[in-house]
N, C-alpha and C positions, 0 to 999 in steps of 0.2 A: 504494500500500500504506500503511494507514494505522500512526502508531506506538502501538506498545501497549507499556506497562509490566505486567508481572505482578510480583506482591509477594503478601501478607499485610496484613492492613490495620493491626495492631495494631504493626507492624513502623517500630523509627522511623527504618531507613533508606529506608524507603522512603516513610514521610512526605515525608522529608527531600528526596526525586527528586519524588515530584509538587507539592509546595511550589514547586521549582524549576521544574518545567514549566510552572504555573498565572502564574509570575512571570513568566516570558519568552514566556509569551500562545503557548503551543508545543499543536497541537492534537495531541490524547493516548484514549486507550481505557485503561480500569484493568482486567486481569484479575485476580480476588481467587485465588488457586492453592485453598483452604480452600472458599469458596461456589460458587466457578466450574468448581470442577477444573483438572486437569491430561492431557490426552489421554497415550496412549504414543505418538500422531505425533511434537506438539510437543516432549515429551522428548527422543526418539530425537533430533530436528533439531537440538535443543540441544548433544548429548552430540556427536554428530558433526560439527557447526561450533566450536564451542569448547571440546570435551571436558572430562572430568571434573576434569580440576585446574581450571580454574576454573568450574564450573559449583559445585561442592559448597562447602559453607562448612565447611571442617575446626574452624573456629575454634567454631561453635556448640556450643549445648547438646546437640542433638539427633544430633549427630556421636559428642561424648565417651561419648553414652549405646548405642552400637553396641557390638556385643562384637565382635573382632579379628577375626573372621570374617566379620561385615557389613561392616565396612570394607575387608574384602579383595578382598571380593565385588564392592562397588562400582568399586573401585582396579580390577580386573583388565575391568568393565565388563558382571557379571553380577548389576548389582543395580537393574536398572527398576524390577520391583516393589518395591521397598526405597524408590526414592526418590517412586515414585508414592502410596506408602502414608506415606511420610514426606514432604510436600514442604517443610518447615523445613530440612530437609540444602542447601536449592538458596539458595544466594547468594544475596541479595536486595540491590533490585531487577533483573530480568534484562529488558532492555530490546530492541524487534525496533524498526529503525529504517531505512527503506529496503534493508531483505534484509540488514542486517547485526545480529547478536547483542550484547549489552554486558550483564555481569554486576556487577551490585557499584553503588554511587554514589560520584561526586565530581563533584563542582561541575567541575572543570578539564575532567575528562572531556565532561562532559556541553556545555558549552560547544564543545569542539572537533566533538564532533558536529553540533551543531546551526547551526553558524558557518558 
């Protein structure tokens, strides 16, 4: 299975994770969520292996801009199409890595995976 990083390209954490992959000669697939999409498979797989606290980025822009009811929506796990029409709400970079999920970058992280 090979690893694939999905991000945004404009996104500079997730520069910042394939900078890092490109450094440690880590062979890699980029899915852009914006050019590429987002199936509702791969969501669902997401939401159910590492659920929504950390799949969503509460801390975004695209978070604070939901009104109390999108947010509920999601929180309670009734908001696919919310996050398939928004996918800047999803942590970035989210990372598939021998069948295992990884949301977010750090260097430390990313080390310990790949070690």
């Amino acid at each position: 299975m090979p690893t694939v990083i999905y991000g945004i390209k404009n996104c500079d954490t997730v520069k910042k994770a394939l900078k890092w992959l490109e450094a440690e000669g880590i062979a890699h697939q980029y899915h852009d969520f914006r050019q590429n999409g987002l199936s509702t498979s791969k969501l669902d797989t997401w939401l159910n292996v590492v659920g929504a606290n950390d799949l969503i980025n509460r801390r975004s822009t695209s978070w604070k801009q939901l009104s109390e009811k999108e947010r509920e929506q999601i929180d309670a796990g009734d908001g696919k199409l919310l996050i398939l029409g928004t996918p800047t709400l999803i942590k970035r970079p989210v990372l598939e890595h021998n069948g295992r999920i990884y949301c977010g970058f750090k260097p430390d992280l990313y080390s310990s995976i790949f070690n």
